[in-house]
C-alpha positions in Angstrom: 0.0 0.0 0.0 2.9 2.4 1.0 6.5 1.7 -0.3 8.0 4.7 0.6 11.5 4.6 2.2 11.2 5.7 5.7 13.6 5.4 8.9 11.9 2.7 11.2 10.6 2.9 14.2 8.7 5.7 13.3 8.7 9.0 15.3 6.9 11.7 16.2 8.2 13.6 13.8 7.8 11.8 10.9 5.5 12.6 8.0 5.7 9.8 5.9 5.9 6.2 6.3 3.8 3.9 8.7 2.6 5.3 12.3 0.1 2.1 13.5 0.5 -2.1 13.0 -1.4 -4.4 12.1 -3.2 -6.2 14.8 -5.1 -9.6 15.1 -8.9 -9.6 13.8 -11.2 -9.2 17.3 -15.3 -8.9 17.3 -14.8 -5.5 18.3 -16.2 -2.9 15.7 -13.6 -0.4 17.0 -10.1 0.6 16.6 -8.1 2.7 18.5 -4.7 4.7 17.4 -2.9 4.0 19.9 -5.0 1.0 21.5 -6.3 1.4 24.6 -4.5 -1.0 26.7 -1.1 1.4 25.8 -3.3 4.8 26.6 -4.6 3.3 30.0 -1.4 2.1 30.6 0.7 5.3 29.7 2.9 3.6 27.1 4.1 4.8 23.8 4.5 1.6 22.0 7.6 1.0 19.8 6.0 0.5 16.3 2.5 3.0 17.1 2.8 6.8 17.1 0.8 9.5 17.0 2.1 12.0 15.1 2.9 15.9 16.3 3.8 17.3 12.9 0.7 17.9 10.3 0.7 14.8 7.8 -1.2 12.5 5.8 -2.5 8.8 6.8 -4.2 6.4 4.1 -5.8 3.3 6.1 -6.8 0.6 4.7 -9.9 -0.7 6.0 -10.9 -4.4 5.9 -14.0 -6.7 7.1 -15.1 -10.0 7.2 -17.5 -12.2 7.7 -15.7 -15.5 8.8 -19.0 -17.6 7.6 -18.2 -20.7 7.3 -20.1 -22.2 4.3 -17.6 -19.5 2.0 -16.6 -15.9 4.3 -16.3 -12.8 2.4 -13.9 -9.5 2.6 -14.0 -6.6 1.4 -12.2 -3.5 2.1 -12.0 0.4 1.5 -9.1 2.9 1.1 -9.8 6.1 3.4 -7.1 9.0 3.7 -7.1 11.4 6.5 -4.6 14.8 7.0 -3.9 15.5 10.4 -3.1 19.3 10.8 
């Protein structure tokens, strides 16, 4: 989705490049950036950060079904510019 050449971890600073991971699927129907476990827990985990420089984010959003007589995805591209 992104292949541009970043330095990793990623910082604060940074304006390009990827801020959040990947986690495995849950029922929730919620995400959080950072998840809440690190925000209760007052830690800055080593591959999420929130940004605190204005940039761009593109998240790719995916769902599924998990039936088992054939599942289905489907997902959507969404961009958001944090000022």
């Amino acid at each position: 989705m992104d292949n541009t050449v970043t330095v990793m971890p990623s910082s604060t600073t940074s304006t390009t490049g990827p801020a959040f991971r990947v986690f495995l699927p849950t029922t929730s129907r919620s995400r959080t950036f950072l998840r809440l476990q690190d925000i209760r827990n007052n830690t800055t985990p080593t591959w999420e950060v929130l940004s605190n420089v204005a940039r761009s984010y593109r998240f790719r959003f995916v769902v599924r079904d998990s039936n088992a007589g054939g599942g289905f995805t489907n997902q959507r591209l969404r961009g958001i510019v944090v000022r």
